[in-house]
VODOZA-569177 format. One record per atom (N, C-alpha, C): residue in three letters; x, y, z. Coordinates in steps of 0.2 Angstrom, whole numbers, padded with zeros to 4 digits, always signed. Atoms other than C-alpha are relative to their C-alpha. Layout:
<rs>
ALAXYZ
...
</rs>
This chain:
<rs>
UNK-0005+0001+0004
UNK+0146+0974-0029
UNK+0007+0000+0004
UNK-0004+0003-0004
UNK+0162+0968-0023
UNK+0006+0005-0004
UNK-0005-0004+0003
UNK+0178+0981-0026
UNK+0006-0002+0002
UNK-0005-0002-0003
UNK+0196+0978-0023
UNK+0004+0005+0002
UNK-0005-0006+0002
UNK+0206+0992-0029
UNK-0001-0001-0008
UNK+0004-0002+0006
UNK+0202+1002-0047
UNK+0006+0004-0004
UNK-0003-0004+0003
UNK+0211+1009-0058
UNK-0002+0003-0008
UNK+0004-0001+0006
UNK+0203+1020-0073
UNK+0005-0002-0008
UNK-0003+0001+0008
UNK+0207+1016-0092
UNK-0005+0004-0003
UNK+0002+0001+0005
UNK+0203+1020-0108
UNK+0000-0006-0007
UNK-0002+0007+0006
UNK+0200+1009-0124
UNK+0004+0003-0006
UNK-0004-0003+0007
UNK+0212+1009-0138
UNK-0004-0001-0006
UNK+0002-0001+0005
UNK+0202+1013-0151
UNK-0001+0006-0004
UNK+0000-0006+0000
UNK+0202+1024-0164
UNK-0006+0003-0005
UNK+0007+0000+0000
UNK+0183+1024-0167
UNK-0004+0003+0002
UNK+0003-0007-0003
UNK+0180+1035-0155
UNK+0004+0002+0006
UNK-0003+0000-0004
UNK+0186+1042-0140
UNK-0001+0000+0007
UNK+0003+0003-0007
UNK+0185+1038-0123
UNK-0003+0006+0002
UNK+0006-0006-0003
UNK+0177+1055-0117
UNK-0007-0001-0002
UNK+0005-0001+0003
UNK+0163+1052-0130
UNK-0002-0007+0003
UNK+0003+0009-0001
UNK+0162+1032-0125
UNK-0001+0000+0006
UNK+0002+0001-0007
UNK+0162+1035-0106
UNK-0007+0004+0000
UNK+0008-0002-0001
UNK+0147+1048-0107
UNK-0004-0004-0003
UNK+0002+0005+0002
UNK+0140+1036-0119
UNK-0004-0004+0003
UNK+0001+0007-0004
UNK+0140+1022-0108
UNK-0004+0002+0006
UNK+0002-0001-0004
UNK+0135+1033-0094
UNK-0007+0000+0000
UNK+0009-0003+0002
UNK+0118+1039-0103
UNK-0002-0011+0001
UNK+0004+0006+0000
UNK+0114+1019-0104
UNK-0001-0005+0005
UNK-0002+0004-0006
UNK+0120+1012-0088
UNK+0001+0003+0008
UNK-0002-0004-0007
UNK+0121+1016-0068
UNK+0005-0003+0002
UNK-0007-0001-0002
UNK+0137+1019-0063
UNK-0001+0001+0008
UNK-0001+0000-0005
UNK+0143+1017-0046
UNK+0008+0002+0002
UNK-0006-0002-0002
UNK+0159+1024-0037
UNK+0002-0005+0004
UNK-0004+0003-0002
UNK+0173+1013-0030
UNK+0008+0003+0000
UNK-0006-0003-0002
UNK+0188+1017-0022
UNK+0005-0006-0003
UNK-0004+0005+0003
UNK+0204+1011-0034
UNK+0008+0005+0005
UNK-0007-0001-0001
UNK+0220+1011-0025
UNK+0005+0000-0006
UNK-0005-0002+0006
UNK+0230+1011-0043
UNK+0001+0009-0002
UNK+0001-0008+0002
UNK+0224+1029-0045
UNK-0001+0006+0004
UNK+0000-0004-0005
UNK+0222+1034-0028
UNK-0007+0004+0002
UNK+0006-0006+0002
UNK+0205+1040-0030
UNK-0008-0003-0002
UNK+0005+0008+0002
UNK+0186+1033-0035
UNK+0000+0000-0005
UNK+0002+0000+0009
UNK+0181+1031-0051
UNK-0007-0005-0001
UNK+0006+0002+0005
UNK+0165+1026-0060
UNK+0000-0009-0002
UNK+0001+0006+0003
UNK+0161+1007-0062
UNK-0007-0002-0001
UNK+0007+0001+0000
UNK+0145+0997-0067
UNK+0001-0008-0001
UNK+0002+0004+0002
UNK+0139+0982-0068
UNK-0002-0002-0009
UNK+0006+0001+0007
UNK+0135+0975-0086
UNK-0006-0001-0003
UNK+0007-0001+0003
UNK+0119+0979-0094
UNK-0004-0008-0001
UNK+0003+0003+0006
UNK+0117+0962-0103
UNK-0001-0003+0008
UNK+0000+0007-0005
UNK+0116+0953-0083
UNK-0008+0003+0002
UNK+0008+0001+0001
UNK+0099+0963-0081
UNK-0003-0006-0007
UNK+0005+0005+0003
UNK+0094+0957-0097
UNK-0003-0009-0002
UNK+0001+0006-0002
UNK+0098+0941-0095
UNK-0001-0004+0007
UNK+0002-0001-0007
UNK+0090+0942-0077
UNK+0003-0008+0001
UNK-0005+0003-0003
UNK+0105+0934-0068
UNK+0003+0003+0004
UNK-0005-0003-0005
UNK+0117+0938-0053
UNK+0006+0001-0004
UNK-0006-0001+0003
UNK+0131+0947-0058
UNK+0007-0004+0004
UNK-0008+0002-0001
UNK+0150+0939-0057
UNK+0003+0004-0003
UNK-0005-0004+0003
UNK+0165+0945-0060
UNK+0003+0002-0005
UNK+0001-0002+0008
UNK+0165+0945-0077
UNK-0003+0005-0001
UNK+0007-0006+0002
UNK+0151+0957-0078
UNK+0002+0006+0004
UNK-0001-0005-0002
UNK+0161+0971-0069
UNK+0005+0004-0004
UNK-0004-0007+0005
UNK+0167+0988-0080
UNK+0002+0004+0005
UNK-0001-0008-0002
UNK+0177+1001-0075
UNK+0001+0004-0006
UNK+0003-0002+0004
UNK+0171+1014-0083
UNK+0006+0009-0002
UNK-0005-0001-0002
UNK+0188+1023-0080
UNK+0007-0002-0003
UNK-0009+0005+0003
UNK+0202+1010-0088
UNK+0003+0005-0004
UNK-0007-0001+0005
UNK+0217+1016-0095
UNK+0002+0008+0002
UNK-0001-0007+0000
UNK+0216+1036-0090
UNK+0005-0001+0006
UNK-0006-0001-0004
UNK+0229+1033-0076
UNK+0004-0007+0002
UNK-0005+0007+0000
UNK+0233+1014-0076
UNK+0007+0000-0004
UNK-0007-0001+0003
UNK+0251+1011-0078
UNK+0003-0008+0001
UNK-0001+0008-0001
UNK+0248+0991-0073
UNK-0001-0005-0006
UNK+0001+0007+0003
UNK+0248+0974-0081
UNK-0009-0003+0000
UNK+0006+0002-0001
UNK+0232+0971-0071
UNK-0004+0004+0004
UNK+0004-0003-0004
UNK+0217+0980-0063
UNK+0001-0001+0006
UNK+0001+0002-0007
UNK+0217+0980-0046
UNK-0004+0002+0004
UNK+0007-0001-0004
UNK+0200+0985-0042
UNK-0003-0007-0002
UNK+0005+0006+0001
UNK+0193+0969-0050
UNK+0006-0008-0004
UNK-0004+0003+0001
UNK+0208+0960-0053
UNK+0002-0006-0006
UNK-0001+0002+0007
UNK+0209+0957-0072
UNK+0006+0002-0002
UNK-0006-0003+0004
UNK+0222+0959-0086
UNK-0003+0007-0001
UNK+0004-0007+0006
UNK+0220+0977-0094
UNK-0002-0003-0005
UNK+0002+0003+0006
UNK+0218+0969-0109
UNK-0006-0002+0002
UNK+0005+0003-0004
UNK+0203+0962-0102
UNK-0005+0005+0001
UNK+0003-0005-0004
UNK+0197+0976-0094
UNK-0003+0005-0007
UNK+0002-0002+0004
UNK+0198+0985-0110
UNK-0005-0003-0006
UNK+0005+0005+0001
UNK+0188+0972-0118
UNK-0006+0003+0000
UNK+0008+0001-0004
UNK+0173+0973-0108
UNK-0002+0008+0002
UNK+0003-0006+0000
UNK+0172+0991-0109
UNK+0001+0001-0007
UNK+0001+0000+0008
UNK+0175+0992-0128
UNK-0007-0002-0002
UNK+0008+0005+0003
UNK+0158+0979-0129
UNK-0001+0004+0004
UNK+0006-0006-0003
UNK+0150+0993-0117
UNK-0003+0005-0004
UNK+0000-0003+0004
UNK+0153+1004-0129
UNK-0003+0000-0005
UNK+0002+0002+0005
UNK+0148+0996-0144
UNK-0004-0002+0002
UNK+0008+0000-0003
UNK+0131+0992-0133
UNK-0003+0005-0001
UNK+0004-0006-0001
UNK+0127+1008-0131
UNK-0002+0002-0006
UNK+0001-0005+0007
UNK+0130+1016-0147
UNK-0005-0003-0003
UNK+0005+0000+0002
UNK+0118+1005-0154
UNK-0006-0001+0003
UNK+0005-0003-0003
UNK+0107+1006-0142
UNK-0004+0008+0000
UNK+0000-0007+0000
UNK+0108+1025-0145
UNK-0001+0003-0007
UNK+0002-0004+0008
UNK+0105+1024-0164
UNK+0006-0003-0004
UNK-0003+0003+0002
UNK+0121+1015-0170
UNK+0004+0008-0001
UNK-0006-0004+0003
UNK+0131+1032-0171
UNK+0007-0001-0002
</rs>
């Protein structure tokens, strides 16, 4: 996995809360540490689930941080160099993976 610079977020939603969606997500996924220049610090990324199951190489599309929003103050990630909006995206549908992966809580 290829990292530039990271920056953690959460998702704006008010469905749950990012505490509960990042363990969540962690229970269903392997997480990996990258260093995010935005936050000074690593944080938790993953590849997305669905590129196992659709046995493919992952691209840049299929990179989460598993961290958005808690200290970003940007327009754009700068570990994988997306919009946030984007970033948040792709960790919202992680979220919504998991849960019903996990019983649909």
């Amino acid at each position: 996995m290829t990292a530039h610079n990271s920056y953690p977020s959460e998702p704006d939603s008010g469905s749950f809360t990012a505490a509960e969606s990042r363990e969540e997500a962690t229970m269903a996924i392997d997480a990996h540490l990258a260093y995010c220049a935005g936050c000074d610090r690593k944080v938790r990324v993953i590849v997305n689930p669905r590129v196992a199951e659709e046995r493919r190489e992952p691209g840049p599309q299929d990179l989460i941080c598993l961290e958005h929003g808690v200290q970003c103050t940007g327009d754009l990630c700068p570990l994988f160099d997306v919009p946030s909006q984007e970033m948040k995206e792709r960790y919202k549908d992680l979220i919504e993976r998991a849960r019903e992966r996990l019983g649909g809580e």
